[in-house]
N, C-alpha and C positions, 0 to 999 in steps of 0.2 A: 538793314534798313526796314525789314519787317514790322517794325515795334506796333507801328500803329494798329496792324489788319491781326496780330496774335498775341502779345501779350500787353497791351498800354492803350484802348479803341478811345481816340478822344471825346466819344459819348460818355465813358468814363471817365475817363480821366482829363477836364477842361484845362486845368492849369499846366498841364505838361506842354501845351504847346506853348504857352507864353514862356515857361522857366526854356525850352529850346530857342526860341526865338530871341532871349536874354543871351544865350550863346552865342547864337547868328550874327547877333548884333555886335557885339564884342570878338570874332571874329573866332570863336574858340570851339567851333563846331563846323567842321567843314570836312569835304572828299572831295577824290579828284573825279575828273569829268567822266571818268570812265565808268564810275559808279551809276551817273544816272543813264549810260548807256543800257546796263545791264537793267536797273530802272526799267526802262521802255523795253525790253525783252521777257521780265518775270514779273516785275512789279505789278500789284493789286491796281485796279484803278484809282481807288482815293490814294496809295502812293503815290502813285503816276504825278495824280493831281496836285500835293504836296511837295513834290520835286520840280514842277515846272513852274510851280510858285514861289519856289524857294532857288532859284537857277544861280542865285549868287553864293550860293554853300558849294559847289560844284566848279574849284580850280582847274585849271590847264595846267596841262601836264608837262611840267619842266623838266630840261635835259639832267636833271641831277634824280629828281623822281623816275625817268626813264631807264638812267643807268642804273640804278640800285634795283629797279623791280625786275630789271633783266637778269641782274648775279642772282637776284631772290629766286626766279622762276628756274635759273641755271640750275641751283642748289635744292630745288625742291620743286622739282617740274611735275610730281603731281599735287601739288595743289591748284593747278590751272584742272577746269572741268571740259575735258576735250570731247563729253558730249553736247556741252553749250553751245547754241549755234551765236553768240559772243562772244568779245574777248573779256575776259575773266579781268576781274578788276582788283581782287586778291593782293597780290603783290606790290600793286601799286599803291593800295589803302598802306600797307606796311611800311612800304618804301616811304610814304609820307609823313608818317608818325614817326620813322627814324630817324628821319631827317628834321623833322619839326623838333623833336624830342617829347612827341605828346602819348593818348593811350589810343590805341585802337579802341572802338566800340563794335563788339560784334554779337549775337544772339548766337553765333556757331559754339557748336562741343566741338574739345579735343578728340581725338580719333580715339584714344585708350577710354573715351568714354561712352562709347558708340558699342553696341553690339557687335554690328555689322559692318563695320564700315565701308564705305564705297574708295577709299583712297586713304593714303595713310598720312597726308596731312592734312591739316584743314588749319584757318586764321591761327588758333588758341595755339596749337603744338607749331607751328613757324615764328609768331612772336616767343613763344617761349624759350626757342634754340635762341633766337637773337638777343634776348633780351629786350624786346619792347612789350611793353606794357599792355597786355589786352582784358576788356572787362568788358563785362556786358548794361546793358541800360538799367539796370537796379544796380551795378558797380558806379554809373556814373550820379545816378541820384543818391547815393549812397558819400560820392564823391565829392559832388557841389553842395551835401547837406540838403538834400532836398525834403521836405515832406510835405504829404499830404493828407 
């Protein structure tokens, strides 16, 4: 949920918030609450500020998202970051696009495409075992036909 503070600054780019907002609105752009947990723990300020504005993109976390994010972390317990002093919302962004049947949106690399990596999963390589669908924010404007 980076987009805006590194690659997308809506000083640049003005119409991407409305094409997001066309989402919002239609219901086709959402995470669960946990995300903007971590939000208030890393998030830039003007994120901050976009999330607390935008509080109706950010679901409670139902017992079917609970269960699935629990097998997902069972089976790939490093992708939770156990130096975050939060809980890692990871699994649960997953757990809800598999259950939705939708694509994750993530700015992360797969770990084989890391130098270094810190952990050997990350979003791209756990969608990818599962088969959901992960693409990042020029995947999705790419997606909805966006241009500008």
């Amino acid at each position: 949920m980076d987009w805006q503070a590194r690659f997308y600054p809506l000083d640049l780019f003005p119409s991407m918030s409305a094409r997001i907002e066309t989402l919002i609105s239609a219901h086709a752009f959402q995470a669960v609450e946990l995300v903007l947990e971590e939000l208030k723990a890393v998030g830039t300020p003007d994120l901050q500020a976009w999330a607390f504005a935008h509080k109706n993109v950010f679901v409670p976390l139902g017992s079917e998202i609970q269960l699935d994010a629990a097998a997902i972390e069972a089976r790939y317990p490093d992708l939770m970051d156990a130096k975050g002093g939060y809980q890692s919302a990871d699994a649960y962004v997953i757990a809800m696009a598999r259950l939705k049947d939708w694509a994750v949106v993530s700015q992360e690399t797969s770990a084989n495409e890391k130098r270094n990596p810190a952990k050997r999963y990350y979003i791209p390589d756990v969608c990818r075992d599962l088969g959901v669908p992960c693409i990042n924010l020029l995947g999705l404007m790419r997606r909805e036909k966006w241009a500008f």
